[in-house]
C-alpha positions in Angstrom: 0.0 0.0 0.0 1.4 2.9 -1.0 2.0 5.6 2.0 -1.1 8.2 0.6 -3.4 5.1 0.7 -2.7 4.4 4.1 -2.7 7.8 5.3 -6.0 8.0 3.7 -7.3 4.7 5.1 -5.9 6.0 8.5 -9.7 5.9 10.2 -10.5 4.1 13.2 -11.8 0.8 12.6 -13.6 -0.5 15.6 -14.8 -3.4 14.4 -12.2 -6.2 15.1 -12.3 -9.9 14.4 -11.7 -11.1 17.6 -11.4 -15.2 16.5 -8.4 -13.5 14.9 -4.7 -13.2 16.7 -2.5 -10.8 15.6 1.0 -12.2 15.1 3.3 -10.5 17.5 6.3 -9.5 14.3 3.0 -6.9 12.9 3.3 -5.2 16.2 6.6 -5.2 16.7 6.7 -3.8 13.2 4.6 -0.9 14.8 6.9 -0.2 17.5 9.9 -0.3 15.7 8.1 2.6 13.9 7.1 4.4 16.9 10.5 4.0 18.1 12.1 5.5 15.1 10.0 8.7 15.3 10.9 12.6 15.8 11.2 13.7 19.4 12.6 16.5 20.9 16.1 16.5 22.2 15.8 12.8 21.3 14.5 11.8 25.1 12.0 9.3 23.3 9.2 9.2 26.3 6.5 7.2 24.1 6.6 4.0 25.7 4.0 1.4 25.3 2.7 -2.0 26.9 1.2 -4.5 24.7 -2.2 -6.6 26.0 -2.2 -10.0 23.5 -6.0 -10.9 25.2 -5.4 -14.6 24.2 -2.4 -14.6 26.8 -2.3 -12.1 29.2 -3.1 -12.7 32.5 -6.7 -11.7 34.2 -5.4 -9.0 36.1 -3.7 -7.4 33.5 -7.0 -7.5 31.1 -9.0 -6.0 34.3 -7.2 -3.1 34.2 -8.2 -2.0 30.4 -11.1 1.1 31.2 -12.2 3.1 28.4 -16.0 4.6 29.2 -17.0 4.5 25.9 -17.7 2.5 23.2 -15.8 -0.6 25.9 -16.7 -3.6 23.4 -14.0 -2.5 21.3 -11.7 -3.2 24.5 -13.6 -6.4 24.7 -13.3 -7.9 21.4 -9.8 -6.9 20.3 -7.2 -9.2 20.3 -4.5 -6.8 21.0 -4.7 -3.7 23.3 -1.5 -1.0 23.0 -1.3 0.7 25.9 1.0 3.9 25.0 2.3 5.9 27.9 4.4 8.8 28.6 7.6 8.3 31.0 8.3 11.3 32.5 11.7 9.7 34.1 13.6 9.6 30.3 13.7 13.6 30.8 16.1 13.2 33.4 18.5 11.4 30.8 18.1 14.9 28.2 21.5 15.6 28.7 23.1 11.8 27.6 20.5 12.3 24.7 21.8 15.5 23.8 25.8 14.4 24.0 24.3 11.4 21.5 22.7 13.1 18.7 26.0 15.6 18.9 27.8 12.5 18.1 25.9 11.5 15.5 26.9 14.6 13.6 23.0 15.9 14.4 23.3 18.5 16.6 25.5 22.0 16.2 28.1 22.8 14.0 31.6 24.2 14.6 35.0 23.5 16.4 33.1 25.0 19.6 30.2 22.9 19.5 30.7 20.6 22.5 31.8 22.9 24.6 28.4 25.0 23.7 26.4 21.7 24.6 28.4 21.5 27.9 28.3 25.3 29.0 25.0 26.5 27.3 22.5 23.8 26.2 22.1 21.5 28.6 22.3 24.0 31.3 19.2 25.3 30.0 17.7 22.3 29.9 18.2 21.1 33.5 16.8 24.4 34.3 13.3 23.3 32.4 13.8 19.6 33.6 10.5 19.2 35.7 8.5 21.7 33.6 9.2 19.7 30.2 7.9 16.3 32.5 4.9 17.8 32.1 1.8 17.3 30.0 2.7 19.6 26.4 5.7 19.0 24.3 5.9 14.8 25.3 2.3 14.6 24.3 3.1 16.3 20.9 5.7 13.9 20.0 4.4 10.7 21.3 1.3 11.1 18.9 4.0 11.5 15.9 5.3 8.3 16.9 1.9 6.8 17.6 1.0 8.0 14.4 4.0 6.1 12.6 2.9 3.2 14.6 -1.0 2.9 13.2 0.7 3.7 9.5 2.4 0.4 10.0 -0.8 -1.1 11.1 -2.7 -0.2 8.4 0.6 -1.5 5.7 -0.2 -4.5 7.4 -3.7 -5.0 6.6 -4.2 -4.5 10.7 -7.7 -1.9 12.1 -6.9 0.5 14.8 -9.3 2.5 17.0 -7.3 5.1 19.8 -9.8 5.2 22.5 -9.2 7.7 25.4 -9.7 7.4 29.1 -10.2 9.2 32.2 -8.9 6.4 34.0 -5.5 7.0 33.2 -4.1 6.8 37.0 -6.0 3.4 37.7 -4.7 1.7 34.5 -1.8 3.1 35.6 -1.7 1.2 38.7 -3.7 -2.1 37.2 -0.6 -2.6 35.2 2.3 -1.8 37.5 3.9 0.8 35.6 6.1 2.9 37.7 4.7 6.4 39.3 6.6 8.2 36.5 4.7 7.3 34.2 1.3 8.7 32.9 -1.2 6.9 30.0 -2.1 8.7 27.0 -5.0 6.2 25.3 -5.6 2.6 24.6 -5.4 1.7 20.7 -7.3 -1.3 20.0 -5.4 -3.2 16.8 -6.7 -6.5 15.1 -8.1 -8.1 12.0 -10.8 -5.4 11.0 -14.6 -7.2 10.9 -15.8 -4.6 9.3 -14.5 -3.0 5.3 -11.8 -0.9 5.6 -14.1 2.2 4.1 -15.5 1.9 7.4 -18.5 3.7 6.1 -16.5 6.2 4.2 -14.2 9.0 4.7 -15.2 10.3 8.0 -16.7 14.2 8.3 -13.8 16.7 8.4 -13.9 20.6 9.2 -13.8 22.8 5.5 -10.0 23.0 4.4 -10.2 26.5 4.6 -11.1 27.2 7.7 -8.1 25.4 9.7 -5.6 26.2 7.8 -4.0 29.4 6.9 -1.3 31.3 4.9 0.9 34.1 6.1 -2.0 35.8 8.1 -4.4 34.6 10.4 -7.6 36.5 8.4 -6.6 34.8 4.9 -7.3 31.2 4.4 -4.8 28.7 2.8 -6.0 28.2 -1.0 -7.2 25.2 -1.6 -6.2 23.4 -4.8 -8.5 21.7 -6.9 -6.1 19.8 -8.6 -3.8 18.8 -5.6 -7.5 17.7 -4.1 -8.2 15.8 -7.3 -4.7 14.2 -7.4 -4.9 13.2 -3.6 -8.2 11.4 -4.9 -7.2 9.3 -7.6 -4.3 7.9 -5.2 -7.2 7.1 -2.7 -5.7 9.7 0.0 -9.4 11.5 0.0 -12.1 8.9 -0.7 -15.9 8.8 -0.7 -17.4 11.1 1.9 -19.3 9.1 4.8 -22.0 7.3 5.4 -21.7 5.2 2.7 -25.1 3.7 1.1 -24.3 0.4 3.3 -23.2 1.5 6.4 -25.9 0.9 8.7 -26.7 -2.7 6.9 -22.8 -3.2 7.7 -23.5 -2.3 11.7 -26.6 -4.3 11.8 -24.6 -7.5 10.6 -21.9 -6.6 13.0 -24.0 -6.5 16.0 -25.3 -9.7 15.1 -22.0 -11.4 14.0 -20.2 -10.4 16.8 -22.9 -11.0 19.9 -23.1 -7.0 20.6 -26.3 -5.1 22.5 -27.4 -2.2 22.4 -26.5 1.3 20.7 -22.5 0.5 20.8 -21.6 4.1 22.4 -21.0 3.2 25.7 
């Protein structure tokens, strides 16, 4: 699949086949994407604990809690829990001295000296602010993003499902007091077609993006937009002419009750 496709089929699919196992090398795949993302000063905080429900252990399965629409929780065969650790900012200033030698940071005779005397004193002085929710959250999506790219090459569904219950997961699954969850992503053998309905309702082009000043709207091309079509990056708009036959099936097929939300 080329990458436009996938970034196009990128929609939640919250239907998973949950006769289905996932073979653990199509996650790992994903992680080795997440691991490879962009994150700034390279302290890499996305961290993530993988739930295979065919083998993990009651306890561990118990402490899954997402308020809404739980039966995808329920039915998937493999639960990513992606987390922020807050502790892999007090290691900025080994992960700075790396990426200067790997030629990626500065420039100049002087360089390690201004990493020494300059950078990472600034740094330390932000330590406990930059553990905080903001700039980790930012770059863990990018490498959660890479992640369900790699699902989707796969021919793998993904739904990211929220959670207030953050701190009690937290504790369910004995991660360490450093840590905090950002969401639950489902991942399995999608029951449903990958349209999922069709292309999901998106605010005008125009009016979230725009170009040199904030009163003038980025122009939106006709052509790109056509273009972007024909590779199958925008598809048909949502709800496809089938959809709610599809969900009736689905609620059948797969032993589900009532309206799905919650």
């Amino acid at each position: 699949m080329e990458l436009r496709e996938a970034i196009g089929s990128r929609r939640s699919i919250r239907f998973l086949a949950p006769y289905r196992p996932v073979e653990p090398e199509k996650i790992q795949r994903m992680l080795e994407a997440a691991r490879l993302a962009s994150h700034w000063g390279n302290v890499q905080s996305l961290r993530a604990l993988v739930v295979f429900r065919d083998s993990a252990p009651q306890q561990t399965l118990d402490a899954l809690q997402a308020p809404i629409a739980g039966f995808q929780i329920r039915l998937a065969p493999v639960v990513i829990v992606w987390y922020v650790e807050t502790a892999a900012v007090d290691e900025q200033s080994d992960r700075l001295r790396e990426l200067l030698g790997a030629g990626a940071l500065g420039f100049g005779e002087g360089k390690r000296d201004a990493l020494e005397n300059q950078l990472i004193p600034i740094f330390d002085s932000l330590r406990e602010g930059l553990k905080q929710p903001g700039l980790n959250e930012i770059d863990c999506g990018q490498g959660i993003a890479q992640a369900t790219l790699m699902a989707v090459e796969q021919g793998l569904g993904c739904c990211c499902l929220g959670t207030p219950h953050g701190e009690p997961i937290r504790k369910g699954l004995g991660l360490p007091d450093t840590c905090r969850i950002l969401l639950l992503q489902t991942v399995g053998y999608p029951a449903e077609r990958p349209e999922a309905g069709g292309q999901r309702p998106r605010q005008p082009f125009e009016r979230i993006f725009q170009m040199n000043t904030y009163a003038t709207p980025f122009p939106r091309s006709p052509q790109v937009v056509a273009e972007l079509q024909s590779e199958k990056m925008l598809q048909a708009p949502a709800p496809l002419p089938w959809r709610e036959a599809e969900l009736d099936y689905l609620k059948k097929a797969l032993g589900l009750k009532g309206h799905g939300l919650i």
